[in-house]
N, CA, C and O atoms as a GROMACS GRO file, in nm:
protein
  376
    1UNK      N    1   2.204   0.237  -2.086
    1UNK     CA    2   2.222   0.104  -2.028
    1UNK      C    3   2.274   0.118  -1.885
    1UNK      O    4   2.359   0.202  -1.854
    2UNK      N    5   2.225   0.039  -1.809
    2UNK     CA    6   2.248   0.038  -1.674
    2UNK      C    7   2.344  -0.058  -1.643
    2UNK      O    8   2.297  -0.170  -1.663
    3UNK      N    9   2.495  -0.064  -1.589
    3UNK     CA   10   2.515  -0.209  -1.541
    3UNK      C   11   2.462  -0.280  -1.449
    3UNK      O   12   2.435  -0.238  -1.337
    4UNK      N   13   2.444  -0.398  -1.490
    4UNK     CA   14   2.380  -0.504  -1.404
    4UNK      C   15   2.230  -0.514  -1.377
    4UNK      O   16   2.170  -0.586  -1.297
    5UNK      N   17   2.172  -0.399  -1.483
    5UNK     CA   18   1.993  -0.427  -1.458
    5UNK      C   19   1.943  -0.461  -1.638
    5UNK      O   20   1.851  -0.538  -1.665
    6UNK      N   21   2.008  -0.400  -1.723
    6UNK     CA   22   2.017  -0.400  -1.848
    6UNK      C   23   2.080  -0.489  -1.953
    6UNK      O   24   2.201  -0.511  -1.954
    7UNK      N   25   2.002  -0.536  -2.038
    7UNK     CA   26   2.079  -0.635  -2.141
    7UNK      C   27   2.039  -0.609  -2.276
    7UNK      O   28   1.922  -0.573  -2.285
    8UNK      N   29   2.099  -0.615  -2.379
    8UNK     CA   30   2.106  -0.602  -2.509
    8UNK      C   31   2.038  -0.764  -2.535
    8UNK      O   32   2.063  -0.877  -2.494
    9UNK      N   33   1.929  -0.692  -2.641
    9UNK     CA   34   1.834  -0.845  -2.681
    9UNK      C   35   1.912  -0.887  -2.772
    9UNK      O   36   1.856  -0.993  -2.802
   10UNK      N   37   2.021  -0.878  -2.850
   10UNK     CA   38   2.098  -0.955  -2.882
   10UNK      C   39   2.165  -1.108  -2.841
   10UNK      O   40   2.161  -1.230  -2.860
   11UNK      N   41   2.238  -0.976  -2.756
   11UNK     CA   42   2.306  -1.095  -2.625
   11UNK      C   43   2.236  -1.217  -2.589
   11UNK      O   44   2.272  -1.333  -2.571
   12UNK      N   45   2.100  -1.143  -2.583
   12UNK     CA   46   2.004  -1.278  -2.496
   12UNK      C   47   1.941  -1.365  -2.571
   12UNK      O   48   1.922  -1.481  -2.533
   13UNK      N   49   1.910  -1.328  -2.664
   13UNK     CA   50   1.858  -1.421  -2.801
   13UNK      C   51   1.945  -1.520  -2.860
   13UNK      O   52   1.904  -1.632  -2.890
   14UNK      N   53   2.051  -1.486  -2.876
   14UNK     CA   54   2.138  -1.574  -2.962
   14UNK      C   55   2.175  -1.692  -2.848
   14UNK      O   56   2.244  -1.781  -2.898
   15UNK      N   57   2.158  -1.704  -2.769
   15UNK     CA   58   2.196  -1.877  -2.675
   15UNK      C   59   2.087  -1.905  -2.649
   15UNK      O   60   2.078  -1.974  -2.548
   16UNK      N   61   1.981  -1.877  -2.707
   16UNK     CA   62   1.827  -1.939  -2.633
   16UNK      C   63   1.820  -2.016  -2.795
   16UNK      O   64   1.853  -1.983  -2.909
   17UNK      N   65   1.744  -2.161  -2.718
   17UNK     CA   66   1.668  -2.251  -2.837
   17UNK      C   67   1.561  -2.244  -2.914
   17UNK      O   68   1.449  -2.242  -2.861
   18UNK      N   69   1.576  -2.239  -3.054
   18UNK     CA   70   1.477  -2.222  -3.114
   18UNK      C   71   1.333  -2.371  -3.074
   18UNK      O   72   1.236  -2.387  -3.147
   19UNK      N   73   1.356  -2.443  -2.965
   19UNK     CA   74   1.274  -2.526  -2.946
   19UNK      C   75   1.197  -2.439  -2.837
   19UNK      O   76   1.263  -2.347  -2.788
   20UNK      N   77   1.038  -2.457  -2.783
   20UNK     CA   78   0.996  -2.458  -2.648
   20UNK      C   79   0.905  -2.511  -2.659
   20UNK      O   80   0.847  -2.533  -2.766
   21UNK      N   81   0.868  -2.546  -2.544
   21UNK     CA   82   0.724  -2.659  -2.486
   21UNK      C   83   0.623  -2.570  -2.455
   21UNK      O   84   0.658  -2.492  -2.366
   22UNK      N   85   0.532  -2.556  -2.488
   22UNK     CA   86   0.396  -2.471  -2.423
   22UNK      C   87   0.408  -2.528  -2.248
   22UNK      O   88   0.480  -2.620  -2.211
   23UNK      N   89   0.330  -2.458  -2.174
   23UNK     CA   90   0.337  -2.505  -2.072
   23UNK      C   91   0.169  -2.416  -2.046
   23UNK      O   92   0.131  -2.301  -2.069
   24UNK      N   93   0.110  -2.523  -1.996
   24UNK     CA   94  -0.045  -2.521  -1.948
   24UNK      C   95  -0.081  -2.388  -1.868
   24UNK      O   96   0.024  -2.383  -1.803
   25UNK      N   97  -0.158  -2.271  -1.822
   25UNK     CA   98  -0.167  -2.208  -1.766
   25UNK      C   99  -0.347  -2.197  -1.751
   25UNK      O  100  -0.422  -2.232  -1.842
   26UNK      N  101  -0.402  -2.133  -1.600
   26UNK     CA  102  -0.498  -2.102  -1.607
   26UNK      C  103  -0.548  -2.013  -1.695
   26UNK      O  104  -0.461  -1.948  -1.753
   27UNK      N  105  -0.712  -1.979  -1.738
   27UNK     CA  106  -0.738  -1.905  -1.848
   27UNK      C  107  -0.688  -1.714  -1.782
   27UNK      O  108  -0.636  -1.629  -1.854
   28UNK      N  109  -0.732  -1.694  -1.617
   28UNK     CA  110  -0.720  -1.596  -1.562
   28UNK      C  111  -0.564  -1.566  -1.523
   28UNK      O  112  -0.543  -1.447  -1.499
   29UNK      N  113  -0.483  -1.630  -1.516
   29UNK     CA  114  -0.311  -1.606  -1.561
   29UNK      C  115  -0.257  -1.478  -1.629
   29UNK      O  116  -0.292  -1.448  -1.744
   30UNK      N  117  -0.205  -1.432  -1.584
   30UNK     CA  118  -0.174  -1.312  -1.615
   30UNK      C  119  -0.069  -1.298  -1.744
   30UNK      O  120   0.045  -1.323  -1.704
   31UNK      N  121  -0.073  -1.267  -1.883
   31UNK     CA  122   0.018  -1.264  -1.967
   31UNK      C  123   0.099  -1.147  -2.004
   31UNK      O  124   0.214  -1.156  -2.046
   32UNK      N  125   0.007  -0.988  -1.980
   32UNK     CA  126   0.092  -0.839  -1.974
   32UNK      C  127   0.017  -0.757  -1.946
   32UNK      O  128  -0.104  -0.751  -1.971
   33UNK      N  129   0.071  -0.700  -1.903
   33UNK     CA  130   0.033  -0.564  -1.876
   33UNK      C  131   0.054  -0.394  -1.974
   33UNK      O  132   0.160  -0.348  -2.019
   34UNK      N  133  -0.058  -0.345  -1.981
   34UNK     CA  134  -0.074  -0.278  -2.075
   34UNK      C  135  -0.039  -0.121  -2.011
   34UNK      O  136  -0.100  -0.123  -1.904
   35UNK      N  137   0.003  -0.037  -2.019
   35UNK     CA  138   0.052   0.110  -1.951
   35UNK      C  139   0.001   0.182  -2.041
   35UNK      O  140   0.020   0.158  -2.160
   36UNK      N  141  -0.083   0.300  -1.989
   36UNK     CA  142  -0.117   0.381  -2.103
   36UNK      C  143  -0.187   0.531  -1.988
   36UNK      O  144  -0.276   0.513  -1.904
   37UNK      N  145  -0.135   0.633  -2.008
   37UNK     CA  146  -0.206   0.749  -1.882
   37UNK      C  147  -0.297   0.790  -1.946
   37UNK      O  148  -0.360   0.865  -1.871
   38UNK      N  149  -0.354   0.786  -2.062
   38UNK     CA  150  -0.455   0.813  -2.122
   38UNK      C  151  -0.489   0.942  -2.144
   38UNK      O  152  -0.401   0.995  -2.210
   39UNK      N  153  -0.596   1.032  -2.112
   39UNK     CA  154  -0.575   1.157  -2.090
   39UNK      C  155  -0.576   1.244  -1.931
   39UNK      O  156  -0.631   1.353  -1.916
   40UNK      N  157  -0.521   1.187  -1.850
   40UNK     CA  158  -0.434   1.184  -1.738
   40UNK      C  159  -0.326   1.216  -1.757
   40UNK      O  160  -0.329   1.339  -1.746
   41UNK      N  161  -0.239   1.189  -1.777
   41UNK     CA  162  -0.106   1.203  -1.753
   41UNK      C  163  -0.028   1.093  -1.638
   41UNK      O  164   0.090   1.112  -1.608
   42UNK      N  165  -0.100   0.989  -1.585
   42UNK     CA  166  -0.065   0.938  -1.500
   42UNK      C  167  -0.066   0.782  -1.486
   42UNK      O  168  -0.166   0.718  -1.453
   43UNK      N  169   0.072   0.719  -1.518
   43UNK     CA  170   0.032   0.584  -1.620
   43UNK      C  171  -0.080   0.459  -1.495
   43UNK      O  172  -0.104   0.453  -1.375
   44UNK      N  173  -0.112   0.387  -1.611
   44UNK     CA  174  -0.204   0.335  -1.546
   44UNK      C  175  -0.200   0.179  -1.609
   44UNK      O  176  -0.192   0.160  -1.730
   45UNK      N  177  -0.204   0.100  -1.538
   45UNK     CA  178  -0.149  -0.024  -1.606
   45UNK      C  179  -0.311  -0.136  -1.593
   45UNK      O  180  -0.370  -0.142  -1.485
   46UNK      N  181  -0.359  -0.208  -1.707
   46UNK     CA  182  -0.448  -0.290  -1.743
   46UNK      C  183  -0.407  -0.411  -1.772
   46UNK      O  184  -0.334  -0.447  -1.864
   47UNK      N  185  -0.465  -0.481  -1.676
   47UNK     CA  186  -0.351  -0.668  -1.673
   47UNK      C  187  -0.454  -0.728  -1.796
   47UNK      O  188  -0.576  -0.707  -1.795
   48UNK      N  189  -0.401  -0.786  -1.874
   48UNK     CA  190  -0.496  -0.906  -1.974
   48UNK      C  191  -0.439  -1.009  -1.939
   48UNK      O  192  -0.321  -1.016  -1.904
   49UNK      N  193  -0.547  -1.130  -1.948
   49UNK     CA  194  -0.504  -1.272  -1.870
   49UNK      C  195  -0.467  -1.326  -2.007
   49UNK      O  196  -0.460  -1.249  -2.103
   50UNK      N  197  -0.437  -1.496  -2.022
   50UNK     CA  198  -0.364  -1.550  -2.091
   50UNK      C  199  -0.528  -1.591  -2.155
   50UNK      O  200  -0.562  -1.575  -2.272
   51UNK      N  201  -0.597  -1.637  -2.064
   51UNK     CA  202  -0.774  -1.686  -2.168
   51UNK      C  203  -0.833  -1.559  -2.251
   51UNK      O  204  -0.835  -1.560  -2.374
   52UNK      N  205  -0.870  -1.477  -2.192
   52UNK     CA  206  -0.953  -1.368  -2.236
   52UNK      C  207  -0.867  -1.346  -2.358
   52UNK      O  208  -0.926  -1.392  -2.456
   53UNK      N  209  -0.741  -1.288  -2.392
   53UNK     CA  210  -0.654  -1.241  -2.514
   53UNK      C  211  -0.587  -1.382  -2.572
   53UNK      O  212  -0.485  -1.376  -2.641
   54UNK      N  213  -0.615  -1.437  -2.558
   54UNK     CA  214  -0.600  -1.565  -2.636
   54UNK      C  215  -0.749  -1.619  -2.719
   54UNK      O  216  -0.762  -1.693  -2.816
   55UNK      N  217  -0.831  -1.562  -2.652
   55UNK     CA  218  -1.016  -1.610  -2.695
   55UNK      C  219  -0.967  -1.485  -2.808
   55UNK      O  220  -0.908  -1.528  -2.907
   56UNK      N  221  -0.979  -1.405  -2.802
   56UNK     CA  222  -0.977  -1.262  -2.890
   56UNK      C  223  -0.926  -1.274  -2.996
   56UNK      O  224  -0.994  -1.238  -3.092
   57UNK      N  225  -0.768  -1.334  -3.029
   57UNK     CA  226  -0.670  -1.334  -3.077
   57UNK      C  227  -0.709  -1.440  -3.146
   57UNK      O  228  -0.702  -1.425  -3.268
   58UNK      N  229  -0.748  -1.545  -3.107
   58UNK     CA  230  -0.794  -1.693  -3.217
   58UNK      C  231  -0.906  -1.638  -3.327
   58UNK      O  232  -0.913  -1.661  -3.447
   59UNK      N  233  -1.016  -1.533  -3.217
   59UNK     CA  234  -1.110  -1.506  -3.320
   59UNK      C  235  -1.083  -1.437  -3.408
   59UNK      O  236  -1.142  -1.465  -3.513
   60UNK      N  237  -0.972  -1.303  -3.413
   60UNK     CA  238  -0.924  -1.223  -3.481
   60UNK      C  239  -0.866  -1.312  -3.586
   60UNK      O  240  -0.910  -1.336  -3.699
   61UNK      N  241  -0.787  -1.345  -3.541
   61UNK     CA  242  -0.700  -1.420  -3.698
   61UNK      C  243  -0.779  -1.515  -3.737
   61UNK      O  244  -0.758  -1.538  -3.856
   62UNK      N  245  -0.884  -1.603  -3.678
   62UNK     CA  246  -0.974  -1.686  -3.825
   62UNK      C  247  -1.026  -1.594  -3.906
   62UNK      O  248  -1.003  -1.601  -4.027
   63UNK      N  249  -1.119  -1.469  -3.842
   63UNK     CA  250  -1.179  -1.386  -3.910
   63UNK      C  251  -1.091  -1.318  -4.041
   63UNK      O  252  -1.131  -1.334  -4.156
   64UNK      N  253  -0.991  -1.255  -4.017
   64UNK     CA  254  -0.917  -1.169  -4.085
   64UNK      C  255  -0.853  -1.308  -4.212
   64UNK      O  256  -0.847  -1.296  -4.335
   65UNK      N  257  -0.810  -1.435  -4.125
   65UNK     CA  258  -0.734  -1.539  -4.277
   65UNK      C  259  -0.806  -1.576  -4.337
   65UNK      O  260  -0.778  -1.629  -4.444
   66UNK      N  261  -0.948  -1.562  -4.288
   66UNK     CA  262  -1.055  -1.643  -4.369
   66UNK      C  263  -1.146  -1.556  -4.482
   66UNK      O  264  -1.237  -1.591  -4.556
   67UNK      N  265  -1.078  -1.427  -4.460
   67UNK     CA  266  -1.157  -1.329  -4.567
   67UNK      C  267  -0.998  -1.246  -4.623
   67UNK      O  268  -1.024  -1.139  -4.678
   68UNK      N  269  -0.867  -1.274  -4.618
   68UNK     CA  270  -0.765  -1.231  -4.684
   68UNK      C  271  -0.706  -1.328  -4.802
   68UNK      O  272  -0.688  -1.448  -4.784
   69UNK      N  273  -0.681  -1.265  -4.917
   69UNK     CA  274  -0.594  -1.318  -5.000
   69UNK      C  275  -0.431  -1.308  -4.957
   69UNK      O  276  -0.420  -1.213  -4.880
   70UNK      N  277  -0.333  -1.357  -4.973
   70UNK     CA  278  -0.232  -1.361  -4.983
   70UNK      C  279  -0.136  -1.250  -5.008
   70UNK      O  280  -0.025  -1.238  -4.956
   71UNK      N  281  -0.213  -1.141  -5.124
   71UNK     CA  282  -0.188  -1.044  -5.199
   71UNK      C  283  -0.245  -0.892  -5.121
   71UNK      O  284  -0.222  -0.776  -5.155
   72UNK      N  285  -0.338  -0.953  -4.988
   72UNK     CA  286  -0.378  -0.826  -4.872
   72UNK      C  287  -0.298  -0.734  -4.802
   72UNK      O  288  -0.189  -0.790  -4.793
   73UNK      N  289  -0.292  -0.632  -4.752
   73UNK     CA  290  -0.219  -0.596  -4.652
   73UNK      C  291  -0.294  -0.581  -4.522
   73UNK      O  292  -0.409  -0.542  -4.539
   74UNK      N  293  -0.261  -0.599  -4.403
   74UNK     CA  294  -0.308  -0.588  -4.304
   74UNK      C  295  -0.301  -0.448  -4.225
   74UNK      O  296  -0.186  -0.404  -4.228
   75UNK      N  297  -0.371  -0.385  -4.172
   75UNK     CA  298  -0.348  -0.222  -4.117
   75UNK      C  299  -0.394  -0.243  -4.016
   75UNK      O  300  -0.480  -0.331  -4.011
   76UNK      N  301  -0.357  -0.173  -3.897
   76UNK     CA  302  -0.403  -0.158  -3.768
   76UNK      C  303  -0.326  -0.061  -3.707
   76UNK      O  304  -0.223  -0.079  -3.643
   77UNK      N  305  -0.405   0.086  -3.740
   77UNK     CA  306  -0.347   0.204  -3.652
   77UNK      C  307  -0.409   0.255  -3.498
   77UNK      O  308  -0.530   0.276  -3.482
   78UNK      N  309  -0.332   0.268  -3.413
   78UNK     CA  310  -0.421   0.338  -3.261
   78UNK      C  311  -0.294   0.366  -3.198
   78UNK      O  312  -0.177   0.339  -3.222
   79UNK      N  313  -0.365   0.439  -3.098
   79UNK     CA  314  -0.270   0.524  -2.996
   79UNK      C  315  -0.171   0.354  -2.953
   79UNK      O  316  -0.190   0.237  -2.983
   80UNK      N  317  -0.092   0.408  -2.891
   80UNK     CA  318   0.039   0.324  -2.813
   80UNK      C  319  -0.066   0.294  -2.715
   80UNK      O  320  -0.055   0.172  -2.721
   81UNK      N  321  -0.139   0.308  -2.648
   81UNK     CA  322  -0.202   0.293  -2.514
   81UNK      C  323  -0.309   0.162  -2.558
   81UNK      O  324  -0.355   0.098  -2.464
   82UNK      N  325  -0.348   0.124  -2.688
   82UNK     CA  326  -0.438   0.014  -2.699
   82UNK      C  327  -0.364  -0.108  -2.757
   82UNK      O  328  -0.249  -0.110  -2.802
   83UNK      N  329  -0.460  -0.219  -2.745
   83UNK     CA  330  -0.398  -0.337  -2.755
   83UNK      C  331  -0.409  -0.338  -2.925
   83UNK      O  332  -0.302  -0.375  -2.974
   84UNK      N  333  -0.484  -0.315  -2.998
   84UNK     CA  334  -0.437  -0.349  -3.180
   84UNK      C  335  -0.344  -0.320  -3.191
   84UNK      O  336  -0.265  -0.242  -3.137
   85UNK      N  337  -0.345  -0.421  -3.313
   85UNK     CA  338  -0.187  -0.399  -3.381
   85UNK      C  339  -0.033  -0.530  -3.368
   85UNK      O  340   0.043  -0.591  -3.444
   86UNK      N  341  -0.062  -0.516  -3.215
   86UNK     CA  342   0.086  -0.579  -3.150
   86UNK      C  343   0.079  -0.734  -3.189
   86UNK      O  344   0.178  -0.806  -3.170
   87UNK      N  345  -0.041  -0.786  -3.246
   87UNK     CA  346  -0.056  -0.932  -3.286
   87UNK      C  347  -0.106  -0.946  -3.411
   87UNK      O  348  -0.219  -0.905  -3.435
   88UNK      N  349  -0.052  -0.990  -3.478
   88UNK     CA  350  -0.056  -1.009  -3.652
   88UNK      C  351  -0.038  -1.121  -3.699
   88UNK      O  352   0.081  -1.143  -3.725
   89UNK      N  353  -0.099  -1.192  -3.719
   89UNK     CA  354  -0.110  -1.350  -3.785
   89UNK      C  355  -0.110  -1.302  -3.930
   89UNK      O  356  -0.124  -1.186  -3.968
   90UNK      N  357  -0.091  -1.411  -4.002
   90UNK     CA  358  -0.031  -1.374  -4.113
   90UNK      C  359  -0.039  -1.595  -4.170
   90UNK      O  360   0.028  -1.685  -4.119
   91UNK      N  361  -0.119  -1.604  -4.256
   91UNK     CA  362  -0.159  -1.728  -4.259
   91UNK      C  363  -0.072  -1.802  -4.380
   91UNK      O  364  -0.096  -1.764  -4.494
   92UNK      N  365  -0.022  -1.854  -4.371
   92UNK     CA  366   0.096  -1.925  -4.493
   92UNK      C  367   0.032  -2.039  -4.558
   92UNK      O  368  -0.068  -2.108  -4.538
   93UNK      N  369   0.110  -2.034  -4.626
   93UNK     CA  370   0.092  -2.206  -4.756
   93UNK      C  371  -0.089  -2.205  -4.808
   93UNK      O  372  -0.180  -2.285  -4.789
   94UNK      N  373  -0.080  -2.085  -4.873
   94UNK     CA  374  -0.229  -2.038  -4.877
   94UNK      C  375  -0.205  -2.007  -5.045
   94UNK      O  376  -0.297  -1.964  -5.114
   0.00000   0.00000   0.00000
């Protein structure tokens, strides 16, 4: 921990509201950035916008809730450097 650049997600979580408002963004909006040196050695960062991985992510989870039972498990193994995995819908009152 660094002072004054570093915070414990503790700390920061517990005074924030469990309420928030969506707030509108273009589809080309930038939502993260992905780091991965691949077989380089030399990291390399891949921006995904807020449309493109949001188009992906809607299709993924109809596909996957609409052919899972309740009683499924979901798997998604890959290197740290790709995007599966990090988003998991998980469909309730089913």
């Amino acid at each position: 921990m660094v002072e004054g650049r570093d915070v414990w997600w503790h700390d920061v979580v517990a005074g924030q509201s469990a309420e928030h408002e969506a707030v509108e963004v273009d589809a080309e909006h930038m939502l993260f950035i992905l780091y991965t040196s691949g077989t380089t050695a030399k990291p390399k960062g891949i921006v995904h916008t807020t449309g493109g991985y949001a188009r992906w992510y809607g299709l993924h989870a109809l596909q996957t809730s609409s052919t899972s039972s309740p009683t499924d498990v979901y798997w998604c193994t890959a290197d740290i450097g790709w995007v599966t995995g990090h988003s998991l819908h998980r469909p309730t009152g089913r």
